[in-house]
PDB file with SEQRES, HELIX, SHEET and CRYST1 records, atoms N, CA, C and O in Angstrom:
SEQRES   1 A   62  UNK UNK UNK UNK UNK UNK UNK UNK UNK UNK UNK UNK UNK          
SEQRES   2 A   62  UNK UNK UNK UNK UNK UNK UNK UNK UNK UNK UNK UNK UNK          
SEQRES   3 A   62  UNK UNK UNK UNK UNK UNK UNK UNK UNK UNK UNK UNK UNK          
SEQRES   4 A   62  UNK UNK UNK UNK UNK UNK UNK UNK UNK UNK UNK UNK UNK          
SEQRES   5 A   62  UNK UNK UNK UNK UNK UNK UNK UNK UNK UNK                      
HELIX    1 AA1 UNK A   49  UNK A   61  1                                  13    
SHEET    1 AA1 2 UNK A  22  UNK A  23  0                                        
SHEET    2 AA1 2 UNK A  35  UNK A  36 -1                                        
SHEET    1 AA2 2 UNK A  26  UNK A  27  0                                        
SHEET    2 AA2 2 UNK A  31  UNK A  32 -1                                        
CRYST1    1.000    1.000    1.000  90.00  90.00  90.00 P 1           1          
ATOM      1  N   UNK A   1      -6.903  -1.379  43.402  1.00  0.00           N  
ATOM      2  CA  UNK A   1      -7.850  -2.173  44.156  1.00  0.00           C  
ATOM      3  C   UNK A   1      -8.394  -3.271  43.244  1.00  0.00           C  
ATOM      4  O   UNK A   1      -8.875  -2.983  42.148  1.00  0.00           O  
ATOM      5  N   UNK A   2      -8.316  -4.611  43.719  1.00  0.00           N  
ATOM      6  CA  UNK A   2      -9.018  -5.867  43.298  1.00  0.00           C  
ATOM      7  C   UNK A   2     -10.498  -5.651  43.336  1.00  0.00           C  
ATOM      8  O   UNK A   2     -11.159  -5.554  44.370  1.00  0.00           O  
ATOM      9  N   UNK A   3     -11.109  -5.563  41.714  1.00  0.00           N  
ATOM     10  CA  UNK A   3     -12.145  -5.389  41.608  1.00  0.00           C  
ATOM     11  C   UNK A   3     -13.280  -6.304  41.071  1.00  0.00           C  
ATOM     12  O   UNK A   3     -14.419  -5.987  40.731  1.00  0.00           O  
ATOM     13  N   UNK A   4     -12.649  -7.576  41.082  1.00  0.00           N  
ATOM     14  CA  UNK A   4     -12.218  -9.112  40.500  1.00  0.00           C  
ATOM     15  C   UNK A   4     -13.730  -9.339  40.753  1.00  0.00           C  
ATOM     16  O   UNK A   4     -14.573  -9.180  39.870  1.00  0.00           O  
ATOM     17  N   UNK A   5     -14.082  -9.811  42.319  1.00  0.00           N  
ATOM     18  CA  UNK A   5     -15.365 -10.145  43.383  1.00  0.00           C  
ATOM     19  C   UNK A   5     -16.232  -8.794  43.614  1.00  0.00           C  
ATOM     20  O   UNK A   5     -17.106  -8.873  44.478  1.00  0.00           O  
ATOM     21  N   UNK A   6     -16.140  -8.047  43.200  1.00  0.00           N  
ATOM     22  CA  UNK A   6     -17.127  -6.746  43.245  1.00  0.00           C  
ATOM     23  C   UNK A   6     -17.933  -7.203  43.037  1.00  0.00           C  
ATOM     24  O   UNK A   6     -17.855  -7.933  42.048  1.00  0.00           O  
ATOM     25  N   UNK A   7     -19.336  -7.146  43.787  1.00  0.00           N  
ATOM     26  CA  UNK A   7     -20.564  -7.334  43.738  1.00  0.00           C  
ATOM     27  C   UNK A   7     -21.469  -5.861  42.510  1.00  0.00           C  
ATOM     28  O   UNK A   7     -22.034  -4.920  43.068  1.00  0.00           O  
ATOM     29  N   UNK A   8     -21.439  -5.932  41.217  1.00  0.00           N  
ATOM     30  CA  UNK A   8     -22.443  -4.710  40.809  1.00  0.00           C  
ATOM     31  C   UNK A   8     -23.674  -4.261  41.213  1.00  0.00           C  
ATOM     32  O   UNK A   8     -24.174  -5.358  40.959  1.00  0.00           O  
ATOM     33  N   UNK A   9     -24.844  -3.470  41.715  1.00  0.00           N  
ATOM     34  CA  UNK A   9     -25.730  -3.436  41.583  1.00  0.00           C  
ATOM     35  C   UNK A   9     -26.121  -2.024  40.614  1.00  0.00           C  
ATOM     36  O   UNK A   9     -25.243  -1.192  40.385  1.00  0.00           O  
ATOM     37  N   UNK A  10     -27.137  -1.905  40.228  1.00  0.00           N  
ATOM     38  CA  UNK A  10     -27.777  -0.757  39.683  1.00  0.00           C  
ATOM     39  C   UNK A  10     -29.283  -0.436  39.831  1.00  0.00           C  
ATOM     40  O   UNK A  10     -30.144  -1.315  39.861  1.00  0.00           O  
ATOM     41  N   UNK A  11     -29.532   0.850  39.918  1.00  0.00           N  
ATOM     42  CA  UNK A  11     -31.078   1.168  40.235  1.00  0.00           C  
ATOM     43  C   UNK A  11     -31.916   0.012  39.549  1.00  0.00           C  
ATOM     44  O   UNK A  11     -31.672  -0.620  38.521  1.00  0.00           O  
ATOM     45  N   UNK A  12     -33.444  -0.107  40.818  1.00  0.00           N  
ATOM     46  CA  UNK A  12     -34.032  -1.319  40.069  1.00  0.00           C  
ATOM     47  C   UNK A  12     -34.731  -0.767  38.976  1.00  0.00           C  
ATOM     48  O   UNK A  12     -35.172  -1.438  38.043  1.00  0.00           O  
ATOM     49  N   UNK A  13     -34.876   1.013  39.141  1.00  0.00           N  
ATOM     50  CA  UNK A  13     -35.952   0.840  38.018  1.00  0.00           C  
ATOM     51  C   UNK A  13     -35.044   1.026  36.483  1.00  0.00           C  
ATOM     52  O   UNK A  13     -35.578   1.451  35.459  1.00  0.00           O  
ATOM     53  N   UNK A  14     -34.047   0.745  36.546  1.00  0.00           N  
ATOM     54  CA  UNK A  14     -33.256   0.952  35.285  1.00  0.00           C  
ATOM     55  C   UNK A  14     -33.081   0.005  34.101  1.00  0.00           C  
ATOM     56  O   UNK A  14     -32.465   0.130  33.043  1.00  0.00           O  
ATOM     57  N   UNK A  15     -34.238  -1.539  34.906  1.00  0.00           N  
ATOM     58  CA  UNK A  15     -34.495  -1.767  33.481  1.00  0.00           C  
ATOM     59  C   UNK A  15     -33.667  -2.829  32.578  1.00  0.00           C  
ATOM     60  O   UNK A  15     -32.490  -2.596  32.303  1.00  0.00           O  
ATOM     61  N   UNK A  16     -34.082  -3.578  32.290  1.00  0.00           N  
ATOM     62  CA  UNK A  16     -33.190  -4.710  31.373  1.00  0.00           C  
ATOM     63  C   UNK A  16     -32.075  -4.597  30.576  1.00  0.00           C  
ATOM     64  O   UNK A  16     -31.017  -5.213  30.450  1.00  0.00           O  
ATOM     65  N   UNK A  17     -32.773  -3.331  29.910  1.00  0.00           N  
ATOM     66  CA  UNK A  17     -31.961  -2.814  28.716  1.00  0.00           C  
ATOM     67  C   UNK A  17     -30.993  -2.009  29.482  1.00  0.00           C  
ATOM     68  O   UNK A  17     -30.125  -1.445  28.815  1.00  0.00           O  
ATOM     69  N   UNK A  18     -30.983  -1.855  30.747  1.00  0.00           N  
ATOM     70  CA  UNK A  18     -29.634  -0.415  30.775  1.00  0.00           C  
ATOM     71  C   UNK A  18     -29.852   0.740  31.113  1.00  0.00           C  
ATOM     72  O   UNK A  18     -29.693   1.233  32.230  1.00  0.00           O  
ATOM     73  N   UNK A  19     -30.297   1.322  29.985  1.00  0.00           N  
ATOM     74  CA  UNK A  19     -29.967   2.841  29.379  1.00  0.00           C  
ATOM     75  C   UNK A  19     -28.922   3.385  30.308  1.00  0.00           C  
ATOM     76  O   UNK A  19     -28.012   2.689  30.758  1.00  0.00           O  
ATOM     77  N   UNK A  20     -29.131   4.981  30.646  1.00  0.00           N  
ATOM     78  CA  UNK A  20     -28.330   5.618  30.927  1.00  0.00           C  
ATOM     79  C   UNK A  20     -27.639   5.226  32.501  1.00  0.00           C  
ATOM     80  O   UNK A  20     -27.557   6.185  33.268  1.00  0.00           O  
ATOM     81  N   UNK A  21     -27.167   3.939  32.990  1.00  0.00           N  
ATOM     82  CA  UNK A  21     -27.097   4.058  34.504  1.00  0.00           C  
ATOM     83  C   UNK A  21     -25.582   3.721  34.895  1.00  0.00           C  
ATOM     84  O   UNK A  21     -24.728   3.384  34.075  1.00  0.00           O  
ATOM     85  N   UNK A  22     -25.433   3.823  35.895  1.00  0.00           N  
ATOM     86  CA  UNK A  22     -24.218   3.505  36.956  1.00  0.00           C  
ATOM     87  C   UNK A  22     -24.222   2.508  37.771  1.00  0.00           C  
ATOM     88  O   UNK A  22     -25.269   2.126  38.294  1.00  0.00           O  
ATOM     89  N   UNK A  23     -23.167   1.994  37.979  1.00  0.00           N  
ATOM     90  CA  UNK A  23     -23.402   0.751  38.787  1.00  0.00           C  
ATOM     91  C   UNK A  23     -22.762   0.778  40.123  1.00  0.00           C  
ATOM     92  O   UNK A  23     -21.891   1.597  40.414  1.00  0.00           O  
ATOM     93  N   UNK A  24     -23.065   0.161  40.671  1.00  0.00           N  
ATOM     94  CA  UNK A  24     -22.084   0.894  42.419  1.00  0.00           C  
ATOM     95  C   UNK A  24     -21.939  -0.988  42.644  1.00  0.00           C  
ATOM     96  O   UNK A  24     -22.725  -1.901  42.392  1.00  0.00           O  
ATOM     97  N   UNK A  25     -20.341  -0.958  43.315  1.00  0.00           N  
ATOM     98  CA  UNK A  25     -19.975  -1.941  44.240  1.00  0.00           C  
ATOM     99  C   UNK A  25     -19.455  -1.689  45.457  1.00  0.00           C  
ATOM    100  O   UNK A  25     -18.379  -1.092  45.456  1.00  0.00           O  
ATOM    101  N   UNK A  26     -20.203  -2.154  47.099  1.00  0.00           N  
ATOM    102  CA  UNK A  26     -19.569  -1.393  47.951  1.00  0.00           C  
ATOM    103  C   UNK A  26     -17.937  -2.612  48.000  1.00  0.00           C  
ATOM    104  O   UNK A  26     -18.013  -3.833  47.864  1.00  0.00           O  
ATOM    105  N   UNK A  27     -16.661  -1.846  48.217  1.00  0.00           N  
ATOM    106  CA  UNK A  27     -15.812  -2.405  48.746  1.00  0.00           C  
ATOM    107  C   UNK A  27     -15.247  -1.965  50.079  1.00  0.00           C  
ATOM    108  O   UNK A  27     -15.817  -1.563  51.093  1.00  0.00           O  
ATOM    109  N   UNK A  28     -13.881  -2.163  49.778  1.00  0.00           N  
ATOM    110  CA  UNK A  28     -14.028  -2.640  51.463  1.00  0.00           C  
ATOM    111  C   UNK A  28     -13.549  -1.166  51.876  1.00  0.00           C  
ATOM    112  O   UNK A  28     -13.143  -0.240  51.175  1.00  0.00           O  
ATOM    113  N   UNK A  29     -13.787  -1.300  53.607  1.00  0.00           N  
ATOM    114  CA  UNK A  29     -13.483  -0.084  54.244  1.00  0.00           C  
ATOM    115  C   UNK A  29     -15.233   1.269  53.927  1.00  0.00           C  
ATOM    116  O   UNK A  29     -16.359   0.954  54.312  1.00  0.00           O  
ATOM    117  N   UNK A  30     -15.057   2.023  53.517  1.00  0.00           N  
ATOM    118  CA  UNK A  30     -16.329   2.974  53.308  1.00  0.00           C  
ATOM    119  C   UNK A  30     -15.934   3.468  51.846  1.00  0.00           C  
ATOM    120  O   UNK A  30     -15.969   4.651  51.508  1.00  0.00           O  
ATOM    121  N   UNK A  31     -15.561   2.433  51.040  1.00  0.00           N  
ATOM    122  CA  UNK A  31     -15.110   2.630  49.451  1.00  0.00           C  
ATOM    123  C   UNK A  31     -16.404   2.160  48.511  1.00  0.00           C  
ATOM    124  O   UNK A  31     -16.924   1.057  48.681  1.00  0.00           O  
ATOM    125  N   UNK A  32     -16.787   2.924  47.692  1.00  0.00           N  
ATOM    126  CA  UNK A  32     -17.797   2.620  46.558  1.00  0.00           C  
ATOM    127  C   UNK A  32     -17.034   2.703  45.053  1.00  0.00           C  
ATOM    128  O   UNK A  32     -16.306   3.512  44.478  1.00  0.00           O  
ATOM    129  N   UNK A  33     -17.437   1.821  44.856  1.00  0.00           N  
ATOM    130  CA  UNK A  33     -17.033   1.681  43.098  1.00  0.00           C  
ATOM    131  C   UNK A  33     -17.799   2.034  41.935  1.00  0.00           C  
ATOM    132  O   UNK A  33     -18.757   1.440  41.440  1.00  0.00           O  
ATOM    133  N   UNK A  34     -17.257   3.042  41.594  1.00  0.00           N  
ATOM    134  CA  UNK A  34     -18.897   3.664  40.779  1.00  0.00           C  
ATOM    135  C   UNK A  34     -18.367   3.091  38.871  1.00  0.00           C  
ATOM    136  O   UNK A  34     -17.193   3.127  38.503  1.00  0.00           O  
ATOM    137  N   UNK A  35     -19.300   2.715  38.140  1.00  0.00           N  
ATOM    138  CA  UNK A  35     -18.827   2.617  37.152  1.00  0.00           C  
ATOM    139  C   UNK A  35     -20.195   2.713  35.802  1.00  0.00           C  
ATOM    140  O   UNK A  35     -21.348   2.917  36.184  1.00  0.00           O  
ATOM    141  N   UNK A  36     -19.915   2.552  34.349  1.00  0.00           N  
ATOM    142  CA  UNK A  36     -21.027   3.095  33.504  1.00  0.00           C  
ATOM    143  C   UNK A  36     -21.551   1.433  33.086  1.00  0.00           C  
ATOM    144  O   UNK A  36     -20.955   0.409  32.752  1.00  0.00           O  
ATOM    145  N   UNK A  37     -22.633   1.714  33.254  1.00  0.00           N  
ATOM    146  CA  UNK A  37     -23.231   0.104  32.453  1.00  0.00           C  
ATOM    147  C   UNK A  37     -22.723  -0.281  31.300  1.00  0.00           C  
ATOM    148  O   UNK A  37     -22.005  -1.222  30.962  1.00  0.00           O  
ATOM    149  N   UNK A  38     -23.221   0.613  30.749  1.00  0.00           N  
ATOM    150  CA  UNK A  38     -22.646   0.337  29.163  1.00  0.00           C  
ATOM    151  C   UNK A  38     -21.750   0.033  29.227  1.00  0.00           C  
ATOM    152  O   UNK A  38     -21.507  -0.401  28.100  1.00  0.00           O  
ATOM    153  N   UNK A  39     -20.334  -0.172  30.223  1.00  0.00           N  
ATOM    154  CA  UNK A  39     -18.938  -0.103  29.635  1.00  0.00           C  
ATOM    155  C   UNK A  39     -18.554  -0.923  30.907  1.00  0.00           C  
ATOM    156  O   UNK A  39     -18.019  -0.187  31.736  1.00  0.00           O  
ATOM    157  N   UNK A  40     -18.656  -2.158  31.300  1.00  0.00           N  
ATOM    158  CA  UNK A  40     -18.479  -2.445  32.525  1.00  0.00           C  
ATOM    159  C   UNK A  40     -16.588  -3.052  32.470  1.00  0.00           C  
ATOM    160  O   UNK A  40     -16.264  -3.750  33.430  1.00  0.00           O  
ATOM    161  N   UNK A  41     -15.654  -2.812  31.562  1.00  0.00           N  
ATOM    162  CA  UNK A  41     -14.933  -2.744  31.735  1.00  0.00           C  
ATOM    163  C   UNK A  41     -13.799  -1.990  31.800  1.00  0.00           C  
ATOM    164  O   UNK A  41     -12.613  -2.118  32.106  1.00  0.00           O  
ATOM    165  N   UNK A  42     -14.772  -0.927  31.302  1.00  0.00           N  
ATOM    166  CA  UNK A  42     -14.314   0.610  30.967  1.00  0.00           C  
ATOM    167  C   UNK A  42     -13.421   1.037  32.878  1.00  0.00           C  
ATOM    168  O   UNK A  42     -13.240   0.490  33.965  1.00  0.00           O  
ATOM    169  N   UNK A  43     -13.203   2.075  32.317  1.00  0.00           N  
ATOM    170  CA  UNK A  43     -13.070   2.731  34.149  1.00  0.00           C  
ATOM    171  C   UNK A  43     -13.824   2.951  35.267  1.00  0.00           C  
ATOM    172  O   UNK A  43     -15.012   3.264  35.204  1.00  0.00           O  
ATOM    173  N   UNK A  44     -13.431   2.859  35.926  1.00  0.00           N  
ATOM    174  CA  UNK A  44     -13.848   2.411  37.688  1.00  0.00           C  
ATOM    175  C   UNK A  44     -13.900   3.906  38.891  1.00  0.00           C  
ATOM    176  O   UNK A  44     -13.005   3.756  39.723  1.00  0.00           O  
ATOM    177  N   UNK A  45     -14.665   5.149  39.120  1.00  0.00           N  
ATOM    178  CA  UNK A  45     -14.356   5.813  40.177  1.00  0.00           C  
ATOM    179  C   UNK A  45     -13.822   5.153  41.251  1.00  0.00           C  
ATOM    180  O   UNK A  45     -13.339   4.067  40.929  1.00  0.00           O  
ATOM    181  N   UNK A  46     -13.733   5.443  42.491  1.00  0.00           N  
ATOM    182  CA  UNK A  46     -13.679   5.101  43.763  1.00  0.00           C  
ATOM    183  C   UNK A  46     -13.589   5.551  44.519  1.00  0.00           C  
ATOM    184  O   UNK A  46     -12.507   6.133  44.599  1.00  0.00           O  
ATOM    185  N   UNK A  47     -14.345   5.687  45.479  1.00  0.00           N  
ATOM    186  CA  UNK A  47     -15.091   7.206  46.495  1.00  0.00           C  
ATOM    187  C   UNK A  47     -15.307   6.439  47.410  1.00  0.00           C  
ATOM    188  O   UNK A  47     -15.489   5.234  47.584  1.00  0.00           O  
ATOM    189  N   UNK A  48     -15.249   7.493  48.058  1.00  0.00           N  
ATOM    190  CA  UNK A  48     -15.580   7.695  49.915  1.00  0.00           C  
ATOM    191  C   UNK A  48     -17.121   7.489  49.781  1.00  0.00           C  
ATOM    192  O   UNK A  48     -17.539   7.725  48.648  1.00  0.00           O  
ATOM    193  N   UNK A  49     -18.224   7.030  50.861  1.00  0.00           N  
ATOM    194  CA  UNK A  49     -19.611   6.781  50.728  1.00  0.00           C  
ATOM    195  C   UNK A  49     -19.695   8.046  51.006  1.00  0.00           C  
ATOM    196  O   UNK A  49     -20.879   8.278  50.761  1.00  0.00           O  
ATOM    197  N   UNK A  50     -19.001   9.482  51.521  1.00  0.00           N  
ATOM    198  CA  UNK A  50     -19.552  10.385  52.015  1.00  0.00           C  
ATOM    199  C   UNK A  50     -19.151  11.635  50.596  1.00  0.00           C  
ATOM    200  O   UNK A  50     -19.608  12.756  50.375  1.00  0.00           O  
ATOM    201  N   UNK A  51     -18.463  11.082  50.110  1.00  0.00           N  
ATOM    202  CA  UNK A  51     -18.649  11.950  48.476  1.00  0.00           C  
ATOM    203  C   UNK A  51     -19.294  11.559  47.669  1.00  0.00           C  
ATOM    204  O   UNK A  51     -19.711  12.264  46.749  1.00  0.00           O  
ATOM    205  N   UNK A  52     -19.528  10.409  47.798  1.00  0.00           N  
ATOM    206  CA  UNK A  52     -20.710  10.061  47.252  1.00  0.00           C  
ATOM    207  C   UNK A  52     -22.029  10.382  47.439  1.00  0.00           C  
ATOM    208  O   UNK A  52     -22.840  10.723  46.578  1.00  0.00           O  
ATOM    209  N   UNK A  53     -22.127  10.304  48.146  1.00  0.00           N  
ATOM    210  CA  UNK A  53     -23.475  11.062  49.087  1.00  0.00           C  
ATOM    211  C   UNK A  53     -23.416  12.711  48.306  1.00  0.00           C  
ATOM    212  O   UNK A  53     -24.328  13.405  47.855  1.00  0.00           O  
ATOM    213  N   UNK A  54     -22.675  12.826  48.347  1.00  0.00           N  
ATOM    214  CA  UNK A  54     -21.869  14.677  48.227  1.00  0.00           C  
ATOM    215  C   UNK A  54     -22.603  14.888  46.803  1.00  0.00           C  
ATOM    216  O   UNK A  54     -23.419  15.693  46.355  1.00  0.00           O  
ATOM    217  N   UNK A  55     -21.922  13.797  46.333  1.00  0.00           N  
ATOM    218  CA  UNK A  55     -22.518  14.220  44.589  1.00  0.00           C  
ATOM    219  C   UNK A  55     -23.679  13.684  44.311  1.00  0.00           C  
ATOM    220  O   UNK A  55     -23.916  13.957  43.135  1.00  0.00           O  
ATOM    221  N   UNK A  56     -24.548  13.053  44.774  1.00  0.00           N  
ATOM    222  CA  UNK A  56     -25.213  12.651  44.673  1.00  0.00           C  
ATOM    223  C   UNK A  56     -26.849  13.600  45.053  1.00  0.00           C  
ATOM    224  O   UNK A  56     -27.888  13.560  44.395  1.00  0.00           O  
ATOM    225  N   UNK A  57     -26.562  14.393  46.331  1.00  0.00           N  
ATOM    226  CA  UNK A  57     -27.089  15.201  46.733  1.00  0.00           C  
ATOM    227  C   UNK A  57     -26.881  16.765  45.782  1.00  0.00           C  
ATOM    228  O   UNK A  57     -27.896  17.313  45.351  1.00  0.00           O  
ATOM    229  N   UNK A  58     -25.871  17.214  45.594  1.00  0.00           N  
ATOM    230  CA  UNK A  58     -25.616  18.065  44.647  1.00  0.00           C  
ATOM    231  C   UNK A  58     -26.628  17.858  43.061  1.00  0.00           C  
ATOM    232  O   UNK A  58     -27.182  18.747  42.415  1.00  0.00           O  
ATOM    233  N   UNK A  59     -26.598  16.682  42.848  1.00  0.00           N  
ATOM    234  CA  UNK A  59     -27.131  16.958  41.028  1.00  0.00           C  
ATOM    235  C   UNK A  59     -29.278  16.751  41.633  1.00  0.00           C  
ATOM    236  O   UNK A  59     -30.189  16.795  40.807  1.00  0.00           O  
ATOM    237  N   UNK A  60     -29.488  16.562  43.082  1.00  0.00           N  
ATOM    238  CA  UNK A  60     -30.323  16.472  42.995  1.00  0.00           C  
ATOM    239  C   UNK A  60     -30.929  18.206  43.281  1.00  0.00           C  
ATOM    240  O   UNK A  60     -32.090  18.579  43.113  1.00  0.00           O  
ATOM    241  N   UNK A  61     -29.983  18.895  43.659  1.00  0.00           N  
ATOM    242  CA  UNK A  61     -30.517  20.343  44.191  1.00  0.00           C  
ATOM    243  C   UNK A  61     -30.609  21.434  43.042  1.00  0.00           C  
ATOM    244  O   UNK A  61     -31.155  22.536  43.080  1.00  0.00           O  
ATOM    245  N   UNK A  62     -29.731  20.643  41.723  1.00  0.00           N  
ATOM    246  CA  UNK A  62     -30.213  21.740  40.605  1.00  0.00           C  
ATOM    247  C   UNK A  62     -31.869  21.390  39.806  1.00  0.00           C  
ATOM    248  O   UNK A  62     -32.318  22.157  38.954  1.00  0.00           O  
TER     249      UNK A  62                                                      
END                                                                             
């Protein structure tokens, strides 16, 4: 997937500097692009919005 025009965003409260965050681009179809700040050329997930959701909900229940 052409990840060329990906729009990044990341949580607002995360801050100038970074630190620990993820960045999400929605693409096309119900595809999210998950990736590490620090490394924005590093590797790319790419998930369904509803596994996303999945894991997202999961790390909040421990």
């Amino acid at each position: 997937m052409d990840l060329s025009n990906a729009t990044w965003r990341k949580a607002s409260r995360s801050g100038e500097n970074g630190g620990n965050c993820v960045e999400l681009a929605d693409m096309a179809g119900s595809i999210v692009a998950v990736r590490d700040s620090k490394d924005p050329h590093g590797p790319v997930l790419l998930l369904t919005r509803a596994t996303l959701r999945s894991a997202v909900q999961s790390t909040l229940i421990r």
